[in-house]
N, C-alpha and C positions, 0 to 999 in steps of 0.2 A: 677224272680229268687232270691228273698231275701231270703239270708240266706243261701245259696247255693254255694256261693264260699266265697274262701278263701285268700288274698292278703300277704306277706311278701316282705317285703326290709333288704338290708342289706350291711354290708362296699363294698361289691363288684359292689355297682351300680346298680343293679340290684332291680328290683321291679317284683316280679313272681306271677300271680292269677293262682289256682286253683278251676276246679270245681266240685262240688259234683257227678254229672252224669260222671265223668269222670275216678270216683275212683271206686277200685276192690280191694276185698278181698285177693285176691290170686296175686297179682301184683304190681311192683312198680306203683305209682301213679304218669303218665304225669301234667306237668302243663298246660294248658290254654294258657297260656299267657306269655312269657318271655318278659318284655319291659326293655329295657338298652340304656333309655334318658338323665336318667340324670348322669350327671358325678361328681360326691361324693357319699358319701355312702344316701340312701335313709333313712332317718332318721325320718318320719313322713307319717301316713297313716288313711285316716276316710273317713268309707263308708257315700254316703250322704241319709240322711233319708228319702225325698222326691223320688228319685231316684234309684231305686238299682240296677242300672248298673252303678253309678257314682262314680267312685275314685278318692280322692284327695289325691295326695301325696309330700313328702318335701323332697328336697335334702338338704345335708348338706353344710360347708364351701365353697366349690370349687363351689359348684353347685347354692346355694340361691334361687333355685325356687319353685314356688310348681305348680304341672304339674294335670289337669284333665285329667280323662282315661275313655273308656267306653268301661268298660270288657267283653262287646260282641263281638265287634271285635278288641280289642287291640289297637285302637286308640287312640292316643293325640291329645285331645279337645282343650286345649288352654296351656298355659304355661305365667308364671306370676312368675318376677323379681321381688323378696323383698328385697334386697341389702344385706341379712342377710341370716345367717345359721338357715334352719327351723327345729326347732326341734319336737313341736309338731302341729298336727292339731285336732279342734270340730269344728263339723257343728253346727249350731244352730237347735234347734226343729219345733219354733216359725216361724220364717223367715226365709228367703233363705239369711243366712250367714254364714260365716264361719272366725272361730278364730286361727290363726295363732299363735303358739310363738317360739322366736328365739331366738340366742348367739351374738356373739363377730356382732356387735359394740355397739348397744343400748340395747340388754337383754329384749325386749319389748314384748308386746303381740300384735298383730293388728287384727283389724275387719275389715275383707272384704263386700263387697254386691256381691250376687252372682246374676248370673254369669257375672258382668260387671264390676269386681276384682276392685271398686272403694274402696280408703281407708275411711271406715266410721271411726274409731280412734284410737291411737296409744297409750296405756296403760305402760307406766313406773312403778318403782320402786324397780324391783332385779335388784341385781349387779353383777348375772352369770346369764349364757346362762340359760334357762326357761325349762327344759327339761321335764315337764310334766304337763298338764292339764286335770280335770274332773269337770262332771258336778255334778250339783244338781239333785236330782231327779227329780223336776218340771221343771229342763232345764232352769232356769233364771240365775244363780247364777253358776259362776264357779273357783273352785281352781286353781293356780299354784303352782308348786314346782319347786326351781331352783337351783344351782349349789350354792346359795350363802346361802344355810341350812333354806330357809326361807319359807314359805307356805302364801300366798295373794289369798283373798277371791275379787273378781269384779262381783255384779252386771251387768255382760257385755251385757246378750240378754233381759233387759229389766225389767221388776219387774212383780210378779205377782198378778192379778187384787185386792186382799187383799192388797198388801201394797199399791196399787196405791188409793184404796180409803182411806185411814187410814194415814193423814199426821204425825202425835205424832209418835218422836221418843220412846217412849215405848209402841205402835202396835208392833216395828220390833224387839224388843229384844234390851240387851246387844251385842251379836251378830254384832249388825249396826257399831258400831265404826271401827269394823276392816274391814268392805266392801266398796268398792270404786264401788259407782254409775257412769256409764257415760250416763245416761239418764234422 
């Protein structure tokens, strides 16, 4: 069913899938799926690429988790304490990971192993809550923007196979200065 439904959250708690085969022209369009787990506003949402019945979603301050869903029968798979407000989630392309980033206490990004929410490692350096991540197009390399007007480039899902054979810092560009490897 990729590509076929539709997931929103929002301050009210709520996380609602819709799906494609569900919608009519001529009719309000039912949801699928009303799930109302977590308790803050649902603030973070990414289908997983390997899977496409797998939703990973983040609640916000009150709530701190981020909860797997499997939009065919509206089940919660697991649910995983980050001690922090999630603001955004990316799955990785490469591997079966996923990157988290979060507010008030640390501002950090973390990288999960899925699905055995081990923490592979905790990325510093905004000084507000992280409120938005994308990728690169080759899915190695991904931005954050955060609350404190600043944009950080990480190296997070690994490098691809060109820079790994090409040790000289001038293979990776100017560029390289502002990315932060953790591999």
């Amino acid at each position: 069913m990729s590509g076929q439904q539709l997931a929103s959250g929002g301050n009210d708690n709520l996380l609602h899938v819709w799906d494609k085969s569900m919608s009519s022209s001529n009719a309000a369009t039912q949801y699928l799926h009303r799930l109302d787990e977590h308790c803050a506003a649902v603030k973070a949402l990414a289908w997983c690429p390997f899977q496409s019945n797998l939703l990973a979603s983040g609640g916000g301050s009150a709530d701190r988790c981020i909860k797997f869903w499997n939009t065919h029968t509206g089940a919660c798979l697991n649910t995983v304490d980050t001690h922090s407000q999630v603001c955004a989630l990316l799955w990785n392309k490469h591997e079966r990971e996923l990157l988290s980033s979060h507010g008030f206490s640390q501002n950090q990004l973390t990288l999960w192993k899925y699905p055995s929410m081990v923490k592979i490692a905790e990325l510093t350096g905004h000084t507000s809550r992280v409120l938005h991540l994308a990728e690169s197009p080759d899915g190695y390399t991904v931005a954050s923007a955060a609350g404190d007007e600043t944009l950080r480039f990480w190296q997070v899902f690994g490098a691809p196979d060109t820079l790994k054979r090409t040790k000289s810092k001038d293979a990776a560009g100017a560029f390289n200065m502002y990315l932060t490897h953790i591999r």
